[in-house]
SEMISE-280152 format. One line per field, with one value per residue (C-alpha): z, y, x; residue in three letters; residue number from 0. Coordinates in Angstrom, 3 decimals, padded with zeros to 6 digits. Each point is the difference from the previous one (the first is absolute). Layout:
N
c3	(Z, ...)
c2	(Y, ...)
c1	(X, ...)
resn	(ALA, ...)
resi	(NUM, ...)
REM end
This chain:
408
c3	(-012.081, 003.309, 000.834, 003.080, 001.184, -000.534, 001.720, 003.019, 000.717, -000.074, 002.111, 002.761, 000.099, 000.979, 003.833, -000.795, -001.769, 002.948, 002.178, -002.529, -002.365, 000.554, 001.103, -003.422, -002.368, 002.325, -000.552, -003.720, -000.637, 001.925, -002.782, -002.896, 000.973, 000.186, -003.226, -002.216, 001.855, -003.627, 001.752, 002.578, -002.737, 000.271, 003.259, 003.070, 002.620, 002.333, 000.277, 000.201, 003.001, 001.650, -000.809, -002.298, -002.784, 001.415, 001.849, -002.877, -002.556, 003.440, -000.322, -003.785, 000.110, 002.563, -001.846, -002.904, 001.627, 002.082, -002.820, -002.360, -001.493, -001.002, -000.715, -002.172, 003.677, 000.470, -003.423, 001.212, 002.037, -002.878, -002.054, 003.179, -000.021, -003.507, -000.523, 002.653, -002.088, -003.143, 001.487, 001.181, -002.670, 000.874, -003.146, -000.798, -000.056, 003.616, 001.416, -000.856, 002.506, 002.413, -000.056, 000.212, 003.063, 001.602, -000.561, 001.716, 002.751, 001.004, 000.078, 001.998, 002.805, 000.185, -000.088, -000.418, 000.211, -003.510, -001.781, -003.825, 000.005, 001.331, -002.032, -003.663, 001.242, 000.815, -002.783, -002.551, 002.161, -000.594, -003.511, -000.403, 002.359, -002.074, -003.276, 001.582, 000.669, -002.557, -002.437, 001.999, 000.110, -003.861, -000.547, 001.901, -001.968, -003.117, 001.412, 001.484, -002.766, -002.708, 001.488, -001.035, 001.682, 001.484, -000.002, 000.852, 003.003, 001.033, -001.112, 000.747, 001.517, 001.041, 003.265, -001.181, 003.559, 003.318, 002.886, 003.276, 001.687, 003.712, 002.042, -001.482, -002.911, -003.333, -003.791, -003.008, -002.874, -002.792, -003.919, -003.063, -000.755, -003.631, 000.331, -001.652, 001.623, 003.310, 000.660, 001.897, 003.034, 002.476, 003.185, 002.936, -002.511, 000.797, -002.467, 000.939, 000.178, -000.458, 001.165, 000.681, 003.188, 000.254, 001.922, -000.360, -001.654, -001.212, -001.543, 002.014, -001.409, 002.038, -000.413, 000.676, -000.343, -002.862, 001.952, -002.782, -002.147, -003.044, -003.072, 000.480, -002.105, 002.941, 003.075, 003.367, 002.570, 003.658, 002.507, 003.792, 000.760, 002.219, 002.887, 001.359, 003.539, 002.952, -001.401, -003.556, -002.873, -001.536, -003.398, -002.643, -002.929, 001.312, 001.820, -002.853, -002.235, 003.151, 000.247, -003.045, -002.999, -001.459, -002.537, -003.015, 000.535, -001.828, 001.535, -001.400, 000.320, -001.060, -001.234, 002.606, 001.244, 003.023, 000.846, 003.222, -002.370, 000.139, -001.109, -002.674, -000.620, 003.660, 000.765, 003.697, 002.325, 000.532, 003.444, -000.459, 003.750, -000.243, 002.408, -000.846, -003.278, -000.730, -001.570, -003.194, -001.784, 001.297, -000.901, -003.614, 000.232, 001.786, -002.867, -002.549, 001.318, 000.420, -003.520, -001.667, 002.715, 001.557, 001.306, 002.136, 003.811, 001.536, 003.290, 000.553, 003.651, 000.465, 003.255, 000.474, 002.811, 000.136, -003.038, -000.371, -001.538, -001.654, -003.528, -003.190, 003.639, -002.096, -003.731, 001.622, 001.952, -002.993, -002.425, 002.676, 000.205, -004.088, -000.060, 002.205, 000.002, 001.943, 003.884, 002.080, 003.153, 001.410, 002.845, 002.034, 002.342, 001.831, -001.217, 000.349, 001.550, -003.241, -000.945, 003.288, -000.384, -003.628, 000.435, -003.037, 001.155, 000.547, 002.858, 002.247, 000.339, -002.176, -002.470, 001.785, -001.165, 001.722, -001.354, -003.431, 000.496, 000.971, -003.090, -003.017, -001.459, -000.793, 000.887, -003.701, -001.537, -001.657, 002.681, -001.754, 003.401, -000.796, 002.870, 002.605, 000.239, 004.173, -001.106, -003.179, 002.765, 002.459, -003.002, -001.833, 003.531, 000.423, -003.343, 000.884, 003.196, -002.326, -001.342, -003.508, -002.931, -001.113, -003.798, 001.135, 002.045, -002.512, 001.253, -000.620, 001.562, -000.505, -000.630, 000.325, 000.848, 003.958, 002.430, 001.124, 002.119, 003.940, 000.987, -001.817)
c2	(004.169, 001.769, 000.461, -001.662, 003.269, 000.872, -003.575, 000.649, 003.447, -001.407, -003.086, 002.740, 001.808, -002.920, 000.102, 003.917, -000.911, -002.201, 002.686, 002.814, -001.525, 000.758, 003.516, 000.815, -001.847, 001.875, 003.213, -001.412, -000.003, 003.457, 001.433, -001.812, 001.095, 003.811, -000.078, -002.214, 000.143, -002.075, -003.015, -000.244, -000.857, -003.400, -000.558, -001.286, 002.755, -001.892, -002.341, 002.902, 001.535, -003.105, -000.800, -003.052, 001.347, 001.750, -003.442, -001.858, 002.204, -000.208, -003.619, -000.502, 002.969, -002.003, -003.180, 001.304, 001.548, -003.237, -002.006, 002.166, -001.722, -002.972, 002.052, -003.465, -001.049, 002.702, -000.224, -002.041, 003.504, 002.285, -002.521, 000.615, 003.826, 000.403, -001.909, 002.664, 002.737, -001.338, -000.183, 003.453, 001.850, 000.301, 000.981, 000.233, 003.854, -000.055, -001.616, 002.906, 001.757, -002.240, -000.263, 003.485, 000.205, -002.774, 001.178, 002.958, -001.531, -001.536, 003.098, 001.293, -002.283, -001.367, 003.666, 000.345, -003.552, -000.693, 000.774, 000.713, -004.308, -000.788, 002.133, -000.997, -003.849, 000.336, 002.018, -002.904, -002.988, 001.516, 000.378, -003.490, -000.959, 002.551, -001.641, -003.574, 001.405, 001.659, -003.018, -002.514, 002.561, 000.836, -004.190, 000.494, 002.852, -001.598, -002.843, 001.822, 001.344, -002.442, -003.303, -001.548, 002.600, 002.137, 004.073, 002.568, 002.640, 000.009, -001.388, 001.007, -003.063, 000.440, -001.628, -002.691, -001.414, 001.064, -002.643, -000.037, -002.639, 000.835, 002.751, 001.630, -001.341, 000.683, -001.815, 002.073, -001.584, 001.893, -000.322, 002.235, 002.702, -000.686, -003.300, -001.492, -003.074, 000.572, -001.269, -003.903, 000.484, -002.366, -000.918, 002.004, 003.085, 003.529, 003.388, 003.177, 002.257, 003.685, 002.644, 003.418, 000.510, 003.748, 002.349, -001.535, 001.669, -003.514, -002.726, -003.656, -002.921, -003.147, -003.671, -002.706, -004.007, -001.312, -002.334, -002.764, -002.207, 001.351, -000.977, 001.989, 003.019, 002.023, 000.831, -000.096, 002.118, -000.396, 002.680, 000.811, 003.291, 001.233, 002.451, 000.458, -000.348, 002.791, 001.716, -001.363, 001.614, -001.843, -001.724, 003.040, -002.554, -002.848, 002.298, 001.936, -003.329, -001.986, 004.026, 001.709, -003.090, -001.164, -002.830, 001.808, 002.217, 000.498, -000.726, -000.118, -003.218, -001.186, -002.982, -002.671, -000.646, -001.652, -002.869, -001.948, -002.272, -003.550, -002.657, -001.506, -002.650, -001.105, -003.562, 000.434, 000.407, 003.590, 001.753, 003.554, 002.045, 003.271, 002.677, 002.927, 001.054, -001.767, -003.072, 002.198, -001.505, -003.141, -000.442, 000.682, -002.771, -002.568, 000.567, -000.586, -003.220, -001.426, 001.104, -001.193, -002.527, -002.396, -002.185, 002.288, 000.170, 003.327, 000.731, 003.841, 001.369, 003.538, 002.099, 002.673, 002.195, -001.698, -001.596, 003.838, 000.514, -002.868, 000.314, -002.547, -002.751, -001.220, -000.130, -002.639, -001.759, -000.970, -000.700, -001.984, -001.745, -000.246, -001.149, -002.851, 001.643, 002.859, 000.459, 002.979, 000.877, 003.480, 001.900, 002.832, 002.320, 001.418, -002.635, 001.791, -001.683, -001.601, -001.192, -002.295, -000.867, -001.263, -001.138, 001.929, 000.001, -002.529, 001.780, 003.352, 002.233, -000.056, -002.703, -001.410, -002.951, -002.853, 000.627, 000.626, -003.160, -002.073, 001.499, -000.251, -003.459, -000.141, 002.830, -001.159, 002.331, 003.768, 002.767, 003.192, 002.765, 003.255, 002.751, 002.809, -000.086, -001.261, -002.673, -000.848, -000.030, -002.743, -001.630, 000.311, -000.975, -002.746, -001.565, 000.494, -002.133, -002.490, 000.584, 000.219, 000.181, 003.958, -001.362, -001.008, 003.133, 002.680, 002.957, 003.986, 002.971, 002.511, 003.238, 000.693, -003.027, -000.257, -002.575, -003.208, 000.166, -000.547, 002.311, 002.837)
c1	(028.842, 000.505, 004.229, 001.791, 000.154, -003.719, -000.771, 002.032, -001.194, -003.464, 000.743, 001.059, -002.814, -001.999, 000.196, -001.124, -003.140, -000.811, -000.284, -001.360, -001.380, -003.874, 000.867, 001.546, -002.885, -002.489, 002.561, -000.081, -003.924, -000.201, 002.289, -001.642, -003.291, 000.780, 001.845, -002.121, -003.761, -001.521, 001.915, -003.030, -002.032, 001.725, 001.179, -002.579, -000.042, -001.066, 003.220, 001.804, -001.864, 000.686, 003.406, -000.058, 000.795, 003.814, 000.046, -000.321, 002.813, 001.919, 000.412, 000.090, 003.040, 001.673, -000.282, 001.073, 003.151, 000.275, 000.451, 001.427, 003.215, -003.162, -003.217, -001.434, -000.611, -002.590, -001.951, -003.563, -000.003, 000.807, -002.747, -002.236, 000.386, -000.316, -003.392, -000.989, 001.355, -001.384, -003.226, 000.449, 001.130, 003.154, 002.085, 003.911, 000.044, -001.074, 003.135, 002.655, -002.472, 000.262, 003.979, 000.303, -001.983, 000.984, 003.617, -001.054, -001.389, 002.871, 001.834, -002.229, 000.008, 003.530, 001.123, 003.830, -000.042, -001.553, 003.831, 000.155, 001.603, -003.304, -002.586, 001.732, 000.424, -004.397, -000.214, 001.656, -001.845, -003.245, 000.498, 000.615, -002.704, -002.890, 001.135, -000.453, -003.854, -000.249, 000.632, -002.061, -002.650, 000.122, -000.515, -003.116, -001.530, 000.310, -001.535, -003.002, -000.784, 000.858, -001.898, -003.139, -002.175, 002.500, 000.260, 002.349, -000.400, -003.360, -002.986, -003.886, -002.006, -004.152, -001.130, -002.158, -000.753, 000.543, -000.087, 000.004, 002.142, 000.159, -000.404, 003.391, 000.542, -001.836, 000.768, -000.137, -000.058, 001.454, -000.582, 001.706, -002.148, 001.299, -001.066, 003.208, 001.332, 002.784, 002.849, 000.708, 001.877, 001.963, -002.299, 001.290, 000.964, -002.164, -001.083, -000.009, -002.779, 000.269, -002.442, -000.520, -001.609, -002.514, 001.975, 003.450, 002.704, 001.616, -000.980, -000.060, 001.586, -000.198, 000.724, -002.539, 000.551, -002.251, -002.264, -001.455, 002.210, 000.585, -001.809, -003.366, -001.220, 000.545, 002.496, -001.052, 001.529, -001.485, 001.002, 000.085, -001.712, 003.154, -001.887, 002.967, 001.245, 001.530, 003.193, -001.338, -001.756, -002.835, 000.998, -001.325, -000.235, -001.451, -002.617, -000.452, -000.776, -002.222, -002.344, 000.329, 000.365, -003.132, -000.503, 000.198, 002.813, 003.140, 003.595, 003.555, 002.262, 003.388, 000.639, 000.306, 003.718, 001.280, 002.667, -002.077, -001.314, -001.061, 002.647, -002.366, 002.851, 000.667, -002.011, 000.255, -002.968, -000.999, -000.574, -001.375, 000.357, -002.199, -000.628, -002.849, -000.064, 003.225, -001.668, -000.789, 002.659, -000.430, -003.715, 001.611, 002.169, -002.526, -002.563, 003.035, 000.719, -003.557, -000.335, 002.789, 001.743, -002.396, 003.029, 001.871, -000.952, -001.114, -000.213, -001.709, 000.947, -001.247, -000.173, -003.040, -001.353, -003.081, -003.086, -000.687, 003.295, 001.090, -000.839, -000.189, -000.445, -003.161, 001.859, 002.739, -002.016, -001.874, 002.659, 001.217, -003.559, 000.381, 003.858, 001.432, 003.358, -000.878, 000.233, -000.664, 000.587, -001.047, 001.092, -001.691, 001.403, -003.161, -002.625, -003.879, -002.629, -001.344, 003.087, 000.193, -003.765, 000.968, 003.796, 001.045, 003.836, 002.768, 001.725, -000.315, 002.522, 003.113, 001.723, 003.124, 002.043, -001.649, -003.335, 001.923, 002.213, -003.586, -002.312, 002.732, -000.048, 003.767, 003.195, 001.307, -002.144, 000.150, -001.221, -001.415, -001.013, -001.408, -001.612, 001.146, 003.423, -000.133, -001.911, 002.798, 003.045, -002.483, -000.499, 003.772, 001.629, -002.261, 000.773, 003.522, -000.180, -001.644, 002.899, -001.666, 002.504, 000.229, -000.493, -003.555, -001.121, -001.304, -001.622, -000.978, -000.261, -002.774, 001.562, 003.621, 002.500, 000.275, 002.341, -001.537, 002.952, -001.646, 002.371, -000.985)
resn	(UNK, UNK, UNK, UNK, UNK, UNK, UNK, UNK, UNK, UNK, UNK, UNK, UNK, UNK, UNK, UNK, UNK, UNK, UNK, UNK, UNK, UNK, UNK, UNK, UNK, UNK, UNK, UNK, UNK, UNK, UNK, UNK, UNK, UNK, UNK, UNK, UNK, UNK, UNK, UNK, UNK, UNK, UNK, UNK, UNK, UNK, UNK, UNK, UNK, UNK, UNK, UNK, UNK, UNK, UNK, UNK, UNK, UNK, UNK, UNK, UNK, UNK, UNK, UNK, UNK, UNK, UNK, UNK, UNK, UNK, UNK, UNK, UNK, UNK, UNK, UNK, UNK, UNK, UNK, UNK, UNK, UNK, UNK, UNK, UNK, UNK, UNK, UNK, UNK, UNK, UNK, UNK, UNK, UNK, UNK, UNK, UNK, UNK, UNK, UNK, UNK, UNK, UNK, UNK, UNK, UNK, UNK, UNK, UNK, UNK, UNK, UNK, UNK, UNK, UNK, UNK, UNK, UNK, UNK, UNK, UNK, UNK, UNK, UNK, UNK, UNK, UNK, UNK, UNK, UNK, UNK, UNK, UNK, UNK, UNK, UNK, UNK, UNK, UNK, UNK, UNK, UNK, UNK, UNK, UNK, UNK, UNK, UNK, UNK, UNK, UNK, UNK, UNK, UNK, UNK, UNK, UNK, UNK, UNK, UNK, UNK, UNK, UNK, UNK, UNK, UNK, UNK, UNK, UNK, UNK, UNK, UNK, UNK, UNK, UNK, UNK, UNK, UNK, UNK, UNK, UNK, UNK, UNK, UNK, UNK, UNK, UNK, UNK, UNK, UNK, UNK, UNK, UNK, UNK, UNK, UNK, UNK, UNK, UNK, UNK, UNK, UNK, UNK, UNK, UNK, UNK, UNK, UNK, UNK, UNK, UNK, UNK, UNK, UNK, UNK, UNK, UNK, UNK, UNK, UNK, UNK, UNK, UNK, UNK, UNK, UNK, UNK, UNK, UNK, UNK, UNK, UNK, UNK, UNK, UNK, UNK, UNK, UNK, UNK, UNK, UNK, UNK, UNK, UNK, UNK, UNK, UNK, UNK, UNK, UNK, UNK, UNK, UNK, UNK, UNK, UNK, UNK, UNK, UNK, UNK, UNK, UNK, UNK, UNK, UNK, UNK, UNK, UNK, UNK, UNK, UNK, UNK, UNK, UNK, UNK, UNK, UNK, UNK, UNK, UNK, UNK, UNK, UNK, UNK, UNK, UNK, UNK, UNK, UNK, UNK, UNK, UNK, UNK, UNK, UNK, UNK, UNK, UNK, UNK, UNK, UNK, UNK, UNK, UNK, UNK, UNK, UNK, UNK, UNK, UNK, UNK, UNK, UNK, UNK, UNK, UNK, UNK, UNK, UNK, UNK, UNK, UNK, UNK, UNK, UNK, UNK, UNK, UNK, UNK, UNK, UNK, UNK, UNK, UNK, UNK, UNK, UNK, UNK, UNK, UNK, UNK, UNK, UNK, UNK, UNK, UNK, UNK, UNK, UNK, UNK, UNK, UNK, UNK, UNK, UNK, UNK, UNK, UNK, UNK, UNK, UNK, UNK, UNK, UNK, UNK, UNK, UNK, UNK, UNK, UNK, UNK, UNK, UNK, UNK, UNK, UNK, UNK, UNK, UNK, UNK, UNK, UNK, UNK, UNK, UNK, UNK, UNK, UNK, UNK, UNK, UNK, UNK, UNK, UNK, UNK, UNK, UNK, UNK, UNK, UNK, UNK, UNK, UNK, UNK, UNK, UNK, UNK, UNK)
resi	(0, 1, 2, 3, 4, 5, 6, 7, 8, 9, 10, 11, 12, 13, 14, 15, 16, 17, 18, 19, 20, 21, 22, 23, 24, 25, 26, 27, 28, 29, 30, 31, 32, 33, 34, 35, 36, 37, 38, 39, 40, 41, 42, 43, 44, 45, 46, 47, 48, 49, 50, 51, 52, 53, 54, 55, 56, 57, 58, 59, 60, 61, 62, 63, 64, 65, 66, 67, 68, 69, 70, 71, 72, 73, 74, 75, 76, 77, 78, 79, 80, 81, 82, 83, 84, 85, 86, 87, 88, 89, 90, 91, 92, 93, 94, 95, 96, 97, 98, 99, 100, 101, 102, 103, 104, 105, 106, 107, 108, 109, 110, 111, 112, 113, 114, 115, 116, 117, 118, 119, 120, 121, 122, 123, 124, 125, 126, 127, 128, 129, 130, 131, 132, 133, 134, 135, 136, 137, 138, 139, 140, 141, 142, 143, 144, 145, 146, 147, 148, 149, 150, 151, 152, 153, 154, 155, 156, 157, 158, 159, 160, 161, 162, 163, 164, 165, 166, 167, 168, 169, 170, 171, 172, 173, 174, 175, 176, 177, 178, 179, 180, 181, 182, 183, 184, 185, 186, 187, 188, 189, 190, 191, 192, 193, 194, 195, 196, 197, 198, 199, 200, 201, 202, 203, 204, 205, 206, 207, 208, 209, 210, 211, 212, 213, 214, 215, 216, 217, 218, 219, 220, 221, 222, 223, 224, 225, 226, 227, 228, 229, 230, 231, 232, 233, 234, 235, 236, 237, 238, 239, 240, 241, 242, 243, 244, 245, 246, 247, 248, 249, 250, 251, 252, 253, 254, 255, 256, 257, 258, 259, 260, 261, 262, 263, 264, 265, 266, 267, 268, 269, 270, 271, 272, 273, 274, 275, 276, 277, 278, 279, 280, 281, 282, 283, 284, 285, 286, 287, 288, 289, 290, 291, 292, 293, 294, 295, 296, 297, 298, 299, 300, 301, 302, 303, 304, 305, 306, 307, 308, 309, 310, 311, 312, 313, 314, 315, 316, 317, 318, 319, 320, 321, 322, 323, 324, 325, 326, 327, 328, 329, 330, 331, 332, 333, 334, 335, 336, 337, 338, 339, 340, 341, 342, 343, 344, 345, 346, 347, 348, 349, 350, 351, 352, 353, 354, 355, 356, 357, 358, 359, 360, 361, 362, 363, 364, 365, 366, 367, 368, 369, 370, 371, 372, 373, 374, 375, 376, 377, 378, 379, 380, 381, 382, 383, 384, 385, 386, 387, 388, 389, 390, 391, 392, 393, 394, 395, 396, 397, 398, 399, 400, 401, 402, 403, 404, 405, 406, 407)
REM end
């Protein structure tokens, strides 16, 4: 238990970490970096280029300071963090590494500012907020490793199939080389796959949304080939797995982990709102309940480019062709010619509430929304005007947690 003292020295540095905060976690994972290079074995390099990953220890930092005198109110994030971790790697000797320079870090940027009060209060918080992870996280390894199928660390899996699903987006479908059994996991829930790329100094580990309901004597990842864009790199993994990853080869996962999952217990119709490879997760939770709930209402909305790009468009259509309780609805930004000549889409341009509002059977219904984090705020905002209860809106980001704040 933290002191008043402790509490109220924390509480004032709030307004502090507003301003700062993502200068000292970038100041934070310059320092770690330098001092412990091994760490880059685990961490993605390209959030870090870009900024999500300070953003994101930015915001959980000031949550956790925000809400410091009643940290239960930010456990589904520590639970969200550490299935991350777990799936990572991420162990408990790491995080007296991480206080240390994230200690420093402050002291570094708040200068004179940063008073001996301040450092020991951070100091004693984040010991109490590493042995919340740490304890969460420990639950999780045991049961990784100790379910019906599960494993510790890393595992080796062979490429049994490799399928192409649009022009960006591939499926592997992965099987134990030892050919034991895997683990179940959760619809919604992702693995992640380690490799080491030729002429890289580090491995890659990345996470990718298990896209077939569980149940099958194989996992199915299906990944966008990320070329990259001006003033981005190209994605080095998922190139690296579209170019250079034949059927046959041999890749590392964890054991899957995740909290967007599907609320197998909820009755209520289901909308599912993708954009690009977003509806991964959601394909995983479609095929779930046309497999195991025939009564429960789907309604599949997902937002492409164009036919070119929309992948698994064929594999819906024709469960919904198959199952009277699904509906889809597809929308295309830049439609090609052959998608006019064939009216493969719903709507041009962008979803917006009043097409929403006129293709979703009821409002009383659970919303799952997965995609490019523009298209999550349209989306999240929109659902808000609909003023859709928060309790029913469940959705997932695709790397580090981000804002689906429209003013940020």
């Amino acid at each position: 238990m933290l002191s008043e003292k402790t509490i109220s020295v924390i509480e004032s540095t709030v307004p502090v970490l507003e301003i700062h905060g993502t200068t000292i976690t970038k100041r934070f994972y310059e320092r770690l970096f330098t001092a412990h290079p091994e760490l880059l074995h685990i961490f993605n390099h390209a959030n870090q280029k870009q900024g999500k990953q300070p953003t994101a220890l930015a915001n959980a930092v000031y949550a956790a300071a925000k809400h410091i005198d009643q940290l239960e109110t930010i456990l589904p994030v520590v639970k969200q963090i550490a299935h991350k971790h777990r799936s990572l790697g991420v162990k408990a000797e790491h995080y007296p590494i991480v206080g240390q320079n994230l200690l420093a870090a402050i002291k570094d940027v708040l200068g004179d500012a940063a008073t001996d009060d301040i450092l020991q209060a951070w100091g004693e918080a984040y010991g109490v907020i590493a042995d919340a992870f740490i304890g969460v996280e420990a639950d999780m390894y045991v049961h990784a490793k100790e379910q019906i199928g599960g494993w510790d660390a890393f595992r080796a899996f062979r490429v049994d199939r490799k399928i192409r699903e649009s022009d960006v987006i591939t499926s592997f479908y992965l099987v134990p080389q030892d050919g034991q059994s895997i683990a179940p996991f959760e619809p919604g829930q992702y693995i992640s796959i380690k490799v080491e790329i030729p002429g890289e100094a580090f491995t890659h580990i990345r996470q990718y949304s298990l896209s077939e309901a569980a149940g099958k004597p194989y996992y199915r990842i299906s990944v966008k080939r990320e070329d990259g864009i001006p003033g981005q790199p190209s994605g080095k993994v998922s190139v690296y797995l579209h170019d250079q990853i034949e059927e046959g080869a041999i890749v590392l996962l964890s054991a899957p982990a995740g909290d967007f999952i599907l609320d197998q217990h909820d009755t209520k119709p289901v909308v599912f709102i993708s954009g690009g490879v977003g509806l991964t997760p959601l394909i995983s939770m479609l095929n779930t309940l046309v497999e195991s709930y025939p009564n429960r209402q789907v309604t599949f909305i997902h937002a492409a480019q164009n036919g070119d790009m929309h992948a698994m468009r064929k594999h819906v259509e024709e469960l919904a062709s198959m199952y009277s309780q699904v509906a889809f609805h597809w929308c295309y930004q830049n439609p090609t010619v052959l998608d006019k000549a064939e009216q493969a889409y719903h709507k041009e341009g962008y979803i917006d509430l009043p097409w929403l509002q006129s293709v979703v059977p009821t409002k009383e219904a659970s919303f799952y929304f997965c995609g490019p984090l523009p298209f999550m705020k349209v989306i999240h905002h929109a659902l808000n005007v609909w003023e859709i209860p928060q309790e029913n809106i469940h959705y997932e980001f695709f790397g580090p947690a981000g804002s689906l704040s429209a003013s940020d």
